[in-house]
N, C-alpha and C positions, 0 to 999 in steps of 0.2 A: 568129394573130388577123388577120383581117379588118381593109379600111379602111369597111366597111358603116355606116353611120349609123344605129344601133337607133335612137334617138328621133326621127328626123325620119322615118326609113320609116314607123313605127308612129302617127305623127301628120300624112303622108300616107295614110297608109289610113285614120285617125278610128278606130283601135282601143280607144279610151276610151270609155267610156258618158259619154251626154251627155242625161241625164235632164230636162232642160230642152227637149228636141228629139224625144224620146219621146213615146208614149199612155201609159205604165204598162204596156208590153206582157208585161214580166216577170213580171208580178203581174197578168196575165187569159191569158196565154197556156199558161205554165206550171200544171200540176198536181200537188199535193202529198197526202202523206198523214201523218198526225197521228204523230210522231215526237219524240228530241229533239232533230232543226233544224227543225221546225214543229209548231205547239201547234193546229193543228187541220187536219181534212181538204180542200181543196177541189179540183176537178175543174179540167181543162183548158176554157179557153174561158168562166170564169167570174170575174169580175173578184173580188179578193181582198176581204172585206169591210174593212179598212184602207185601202184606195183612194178617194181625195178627185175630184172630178167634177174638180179641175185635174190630177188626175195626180200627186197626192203620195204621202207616207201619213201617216196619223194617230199612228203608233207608231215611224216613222223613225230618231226619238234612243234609242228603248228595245227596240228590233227582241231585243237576244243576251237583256235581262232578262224583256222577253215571250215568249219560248218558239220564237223567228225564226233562230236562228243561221244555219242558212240562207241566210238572205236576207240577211244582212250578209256569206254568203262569196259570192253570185251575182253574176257579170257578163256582160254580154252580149256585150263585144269591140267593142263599139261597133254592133253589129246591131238596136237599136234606134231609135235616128237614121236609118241607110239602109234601114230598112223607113218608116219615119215621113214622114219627107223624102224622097227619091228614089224612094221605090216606090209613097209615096199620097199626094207632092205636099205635105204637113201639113196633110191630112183626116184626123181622126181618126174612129174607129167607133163613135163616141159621135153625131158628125154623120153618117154616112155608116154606117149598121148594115149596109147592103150586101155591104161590105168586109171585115167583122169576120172572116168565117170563112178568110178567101184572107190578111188579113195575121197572122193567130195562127197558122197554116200556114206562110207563109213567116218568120218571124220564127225560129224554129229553126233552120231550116234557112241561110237567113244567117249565124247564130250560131254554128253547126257550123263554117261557110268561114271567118269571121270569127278561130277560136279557132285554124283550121290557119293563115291568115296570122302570126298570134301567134310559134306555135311556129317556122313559116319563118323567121320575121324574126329569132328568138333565135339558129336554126342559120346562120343567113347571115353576123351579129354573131360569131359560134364559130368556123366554119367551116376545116378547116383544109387541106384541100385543093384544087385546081383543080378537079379534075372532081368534085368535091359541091359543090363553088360553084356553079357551072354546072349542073348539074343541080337545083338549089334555085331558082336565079335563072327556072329556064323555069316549074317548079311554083309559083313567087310569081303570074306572069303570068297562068296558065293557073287558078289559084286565085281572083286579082284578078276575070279575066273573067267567072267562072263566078261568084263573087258579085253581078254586076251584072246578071247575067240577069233581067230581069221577072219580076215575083213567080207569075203568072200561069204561065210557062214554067218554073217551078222545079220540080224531080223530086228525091224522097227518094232515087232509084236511082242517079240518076244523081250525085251528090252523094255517099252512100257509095261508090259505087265509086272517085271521084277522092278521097276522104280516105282510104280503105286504100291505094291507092297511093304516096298523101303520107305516111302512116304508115311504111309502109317503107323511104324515103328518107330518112323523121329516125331512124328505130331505125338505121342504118347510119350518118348523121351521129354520133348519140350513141354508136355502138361508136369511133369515130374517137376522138370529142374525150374519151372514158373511157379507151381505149387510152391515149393521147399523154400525159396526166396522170398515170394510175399509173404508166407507165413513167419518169417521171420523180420525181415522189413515191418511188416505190420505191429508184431508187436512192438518194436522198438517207437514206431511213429506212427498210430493209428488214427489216419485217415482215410478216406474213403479212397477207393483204387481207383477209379472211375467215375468223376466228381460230373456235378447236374449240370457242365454244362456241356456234358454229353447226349444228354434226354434229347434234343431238335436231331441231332445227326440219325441216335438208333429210329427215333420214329419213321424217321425218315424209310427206314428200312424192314420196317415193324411187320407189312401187311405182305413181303414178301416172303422173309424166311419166320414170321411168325412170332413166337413170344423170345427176346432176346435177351442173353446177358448181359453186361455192361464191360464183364471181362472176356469176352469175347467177342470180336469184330472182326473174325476171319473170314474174307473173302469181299468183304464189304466196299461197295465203290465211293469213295471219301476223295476222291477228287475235289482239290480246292475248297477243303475243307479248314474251318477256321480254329485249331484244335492248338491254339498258342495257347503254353502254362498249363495243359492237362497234366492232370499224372496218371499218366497210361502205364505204372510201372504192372509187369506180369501176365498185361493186355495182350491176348492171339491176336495179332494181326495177320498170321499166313495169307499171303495170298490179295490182302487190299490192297486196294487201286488209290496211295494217297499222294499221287499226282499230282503236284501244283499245292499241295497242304500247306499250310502256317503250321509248322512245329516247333516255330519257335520258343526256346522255352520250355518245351515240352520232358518230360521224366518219363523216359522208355527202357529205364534200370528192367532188366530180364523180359521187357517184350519179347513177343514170337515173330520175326520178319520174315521168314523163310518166305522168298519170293514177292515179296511186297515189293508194289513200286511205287521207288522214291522219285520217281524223275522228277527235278525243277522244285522238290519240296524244299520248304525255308528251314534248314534246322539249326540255324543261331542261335546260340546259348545251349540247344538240347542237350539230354546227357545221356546216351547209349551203351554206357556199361552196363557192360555182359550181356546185351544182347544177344536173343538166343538164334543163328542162322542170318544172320546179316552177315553181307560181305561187302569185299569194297566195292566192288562195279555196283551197287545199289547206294555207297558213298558217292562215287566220282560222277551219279547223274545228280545229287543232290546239291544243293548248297547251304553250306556251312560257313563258322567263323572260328575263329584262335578260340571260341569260349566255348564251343563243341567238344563234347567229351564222348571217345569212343574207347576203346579196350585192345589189346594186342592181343593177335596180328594185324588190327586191322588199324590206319593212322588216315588223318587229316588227309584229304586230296590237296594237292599244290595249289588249284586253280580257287580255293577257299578262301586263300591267303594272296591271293593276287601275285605270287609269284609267277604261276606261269604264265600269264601274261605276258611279264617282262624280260622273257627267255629270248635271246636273239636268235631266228632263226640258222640252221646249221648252213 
């Protein structure tokens, strides 16, 4: 472990939405389609019909009971603020329709930089090497600057190209800090990482990407998969599709989640300590109970616990 300062890096960069300092960009920029984490269709570039002229919403307290889950798992990384403030000064495109189309453009793409500083700043916090320290520490900078580029000068290309690159230096980070865990976990309780009643699901996938591991199930579509009581501890998941999964029960001690989707998955009882690259908007589609065990910063959604539910509307 690192002497890295997660919470004051992550509050030097303003990685927290600060909706107060925002237009509502999240809800005119973004485009959705009628699902259920949204109860109806609208386009990109079209302000949500719940959007208040000060940039609120009308349904805020009842976002998961209106048909919104969604938007109660959305965040911006704080790329709503440094498009708002730094990039149009706090003109917003209500006063300035000028701008609307250049800041709903760049607001993504910030977002994008914003969600890979995230991920750095959790590897940097982990980190258990020199040289992936160091090579993290140049991709913070080199990340940092490229977000502060004018919105004006911002490129979708050039932007992906440096987040695949930074992709690959946390998939290597995350082999590290999954390596270094199992190998200790294991000794302490050796059993199998990826027990046989995994065999049906890999086969499953066998003839596609060819001969597989059992610690690795990155990118694998596990939709509604019945994966209660695995011990998936140190398991790559990057990137699967375990959508509707039964994990209940399930041991994902130092799994890889980076981008996995949880939506609707069952993780009652699960234990997600230290998970490596989970975050809560991949909480707050899932459900969980009081006996879900997750790791700080990251806590229990309200809706787990049936409280929000019982919130009266404002």
């Amino acid at each position: 472990m690192s002497s890295f300062d997660l919470s004051a890096q992550r509050e030097r960069l303003a990685l927290a939405p600060d909706c107060s300092r925002c237009f509502g960009l999240c809800c005119v920029a973004h485009g959705f389609k009628a699902s259920a984490s949204f109860a109806i269709d609208k386009p990109p570039g079209e302000p949500c019909p719940n959007l208040l002229t000060d940039f609120s919403c009308t349904i805020h307290r009842t976002l998961r009971q209106q048909g919104f889950s969604g938007c109660t798992a959305y965040t911006c990384y704080g790329a709503g603020q440094k498009i708002a403030q730094d990039g149009f000064r706090g003109t917003d495109w209500r006063q300035a329709p000028e701008t609307a189309e250049l800041m709903f453009q760049a607001f993504p793409i910030v977002r994008q930089l914003n969600q890979l500083l995230w991920f750095i700043t959790e590897a940097l916090d982990r980190c258990s090497t020199d040289a992936e320290y160091a090579e993290l520490l140049v991709l913070l900078d080199a990340t940092e600057r490229l977000a502060a580029i004018r919105a004006d000068e911002l490129s979708w290309g050039d932007v992906d190209r440096h987040c695949l690159t930074g992709e690959t230096l946390l998939g290597q980070v995350s082999a590290t800090i999954r390596a270094a865990a199992v190998t200790v976990e294991h000794e302490r309780h050796p059993v199998p990482l990826a027990p046989a009643d995994l065999d049906e699901v890999l086969l499953l996938h066998a003839d596609r990407r060819g001969h597989l591991r059992r610690a690795d199930l990155r990118g694998l579509d596990l939709r509604g998969a019945n994966l209660r009581g695995a011990d998936l501890r140190g398991v790559d998941l990057w990137g699967a599709v375990l959508r509707g999964a039964d994990l209940s029960g399930t041991d994902l001690r130092w799994a890889g989640l980076m981008g996995a989707d949880l939506a609707e998955a069952q993780l009652a009882g699960a234990n997600l300590t230290a998970a490596i690259f989970l975050t809560q908007s991949q909480l707050e589609l899932a459900d969980g109970d009081s006996d879900t065990t997750v790791s700080s910063p990251m806590s229990p959604p309200a809706h787990w616990s049936g409280t929000e539910d019982e919130r009266p509307p404002d």
